[in-house]
C-alpha distance (Angstrom), angle and dihedral (degrees) to the residues before:
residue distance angle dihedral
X1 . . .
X2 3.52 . .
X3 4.01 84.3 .
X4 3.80 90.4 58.8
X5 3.82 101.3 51.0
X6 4.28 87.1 51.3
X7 3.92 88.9 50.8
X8 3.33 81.2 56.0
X9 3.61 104.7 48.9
X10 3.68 84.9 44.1
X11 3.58 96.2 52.4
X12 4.06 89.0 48.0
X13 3.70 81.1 52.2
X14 3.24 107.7 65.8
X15 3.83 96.5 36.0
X16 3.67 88.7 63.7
X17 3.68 81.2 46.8
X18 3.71 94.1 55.9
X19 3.60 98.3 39.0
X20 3.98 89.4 62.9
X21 3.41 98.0 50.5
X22 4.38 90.0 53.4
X23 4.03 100.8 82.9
X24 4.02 118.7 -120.6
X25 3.52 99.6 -98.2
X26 4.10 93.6 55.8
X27 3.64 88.8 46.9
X28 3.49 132.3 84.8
X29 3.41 126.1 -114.4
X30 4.12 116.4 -107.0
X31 3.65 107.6 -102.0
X32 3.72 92.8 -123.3
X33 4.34 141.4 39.8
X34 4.21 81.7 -119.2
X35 3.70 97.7 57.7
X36 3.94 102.3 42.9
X37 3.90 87.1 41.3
X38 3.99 85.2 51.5
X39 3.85 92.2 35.6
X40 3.94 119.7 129.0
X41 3.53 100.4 -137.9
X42 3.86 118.6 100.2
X43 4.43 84.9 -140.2
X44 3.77 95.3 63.3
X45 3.88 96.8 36.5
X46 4.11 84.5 57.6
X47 3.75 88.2 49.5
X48 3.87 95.6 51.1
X49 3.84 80.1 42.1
X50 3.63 99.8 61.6
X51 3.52 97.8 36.7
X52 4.15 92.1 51.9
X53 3.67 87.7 56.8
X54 4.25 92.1 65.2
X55 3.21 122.9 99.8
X56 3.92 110.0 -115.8
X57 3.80 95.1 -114.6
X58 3.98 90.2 52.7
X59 3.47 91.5 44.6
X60 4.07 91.2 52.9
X61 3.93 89.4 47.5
X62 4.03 88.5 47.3
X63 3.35 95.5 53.5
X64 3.65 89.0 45.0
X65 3.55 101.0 63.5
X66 4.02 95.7 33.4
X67 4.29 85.1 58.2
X68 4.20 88.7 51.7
X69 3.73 93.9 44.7
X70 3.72 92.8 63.2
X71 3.56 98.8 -131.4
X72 3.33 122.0 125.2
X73 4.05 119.6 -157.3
X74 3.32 135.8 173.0
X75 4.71 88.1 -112.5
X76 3.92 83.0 48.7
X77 4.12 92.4 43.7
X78 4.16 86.4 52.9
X79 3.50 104.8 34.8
X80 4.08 82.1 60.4
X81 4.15 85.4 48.2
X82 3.87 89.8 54.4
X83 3.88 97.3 40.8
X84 4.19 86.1 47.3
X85 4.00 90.4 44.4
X86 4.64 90.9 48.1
X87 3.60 86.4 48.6
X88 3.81 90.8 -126.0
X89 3.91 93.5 124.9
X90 4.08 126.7 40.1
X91 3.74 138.5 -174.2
X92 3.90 93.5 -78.2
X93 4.06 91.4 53.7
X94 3.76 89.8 53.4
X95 3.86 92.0 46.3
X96 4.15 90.6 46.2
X97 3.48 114.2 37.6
X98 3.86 95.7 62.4
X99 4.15 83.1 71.5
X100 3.77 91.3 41.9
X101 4.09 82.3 -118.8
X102 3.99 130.2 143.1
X103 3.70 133.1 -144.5
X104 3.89 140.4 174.9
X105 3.87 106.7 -102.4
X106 4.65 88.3 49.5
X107 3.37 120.6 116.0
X108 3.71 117.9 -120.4
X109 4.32 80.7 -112.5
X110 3.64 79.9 64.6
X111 3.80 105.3 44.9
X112 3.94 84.7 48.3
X113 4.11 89.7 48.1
X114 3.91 81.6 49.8
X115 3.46 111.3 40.9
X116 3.84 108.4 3.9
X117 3.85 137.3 -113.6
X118 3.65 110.3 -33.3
X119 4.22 120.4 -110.3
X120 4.02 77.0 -123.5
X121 3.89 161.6 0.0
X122 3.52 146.2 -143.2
X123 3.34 129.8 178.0
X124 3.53 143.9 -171.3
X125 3.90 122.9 -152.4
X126 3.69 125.2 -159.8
X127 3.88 139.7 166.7
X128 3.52 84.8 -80.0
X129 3.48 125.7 22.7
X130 4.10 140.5 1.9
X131 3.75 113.9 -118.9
X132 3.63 119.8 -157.3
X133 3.76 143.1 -156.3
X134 3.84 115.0 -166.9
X135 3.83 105.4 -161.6
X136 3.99 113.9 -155.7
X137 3.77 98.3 177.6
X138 3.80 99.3 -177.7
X139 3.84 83.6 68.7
X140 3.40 99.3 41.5
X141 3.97 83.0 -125.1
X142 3.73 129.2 139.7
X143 4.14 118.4 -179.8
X144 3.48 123.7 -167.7
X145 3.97 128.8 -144.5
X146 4.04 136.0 179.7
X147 3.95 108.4 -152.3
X148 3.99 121.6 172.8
X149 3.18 115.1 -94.4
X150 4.02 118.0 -67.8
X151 4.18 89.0 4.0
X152 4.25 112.7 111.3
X153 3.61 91.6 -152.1
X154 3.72 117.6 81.6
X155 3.52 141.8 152.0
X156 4.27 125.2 -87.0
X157 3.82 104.4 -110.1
X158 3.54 96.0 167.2
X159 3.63 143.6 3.5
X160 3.98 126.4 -154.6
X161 3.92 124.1 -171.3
């Protein structure tokens, strides 16, 4: 028994062996935000790196622009898995923002990945929450979000055009 489990460890080993020595772009991305951030190779750590050091907002607009260009690369794959794992985009964002369209339910990550930073915003803070109105007057548009209080990323409530 005790022979089995240090195949094993051996095996698992030299995988993570091999796996460091394949450069970035031959390897495949980890499946999840948790596993490249906790990765052992010096590549992916630089890439989790550089995109912790965005702001949100820029990171929302990045990925924005990288999903319409219809490239996919390994910095557009994980700055998805980071957005996903913050909770800043959702399922709606990533079916939207492709079209550069808007609907109630987005976060404001989304609207941003969508349509880009607003020309303005006011907000409204209360005991409880922070209710926004991002103003984009060249489209006549005006989208409101709820966040929790002190977060920048809430949730469309309403949209105005």
């Amino acid at each position: 028994m005790k022979f089995r489990t240090r195949c094993k460890s051996v095996i698992a080993a030299v995988t993570l062996l091999a796996l460091g020595s394949v450069s970035a772009t031959e390897r495949p991305l980890p499946p999840t935000w948790w596993a490249l951030a906790n990765s052992f190779n010096s590549e992916d750590l630089g890439l989790v790196k550089s995109l912790r050091a965005m702001k949100w907002f820029e990171a929302c607009s990045a990925w924005g622009a990288g999903v319409r260009s219809n490239r996919q690369t390994r910095r557009q794959a994980a700055l998805q898995l980071m957005l996903e794992a913050d909770g800043l985009i959702n399922k709606l964002d990533i079916q939207h923002v492709p079209n550069r369209t808007i609907e109630i339910g987005m976060n404001t990550c989304g609207v941003i990945g969508a349509i880009g930073l607003p020309d303005s915003n006011n907000t409204t803070t209360t005991a409880s929450l922070t209710r926004a109105q991002m103003v984009y007057r060249d489209r006549n548009l005006y989208v409101y979000t709820d966040a929790k209080q002190n977060s920048g990323n809430g949730i469309v409530t309403a949209i105005q055009r």
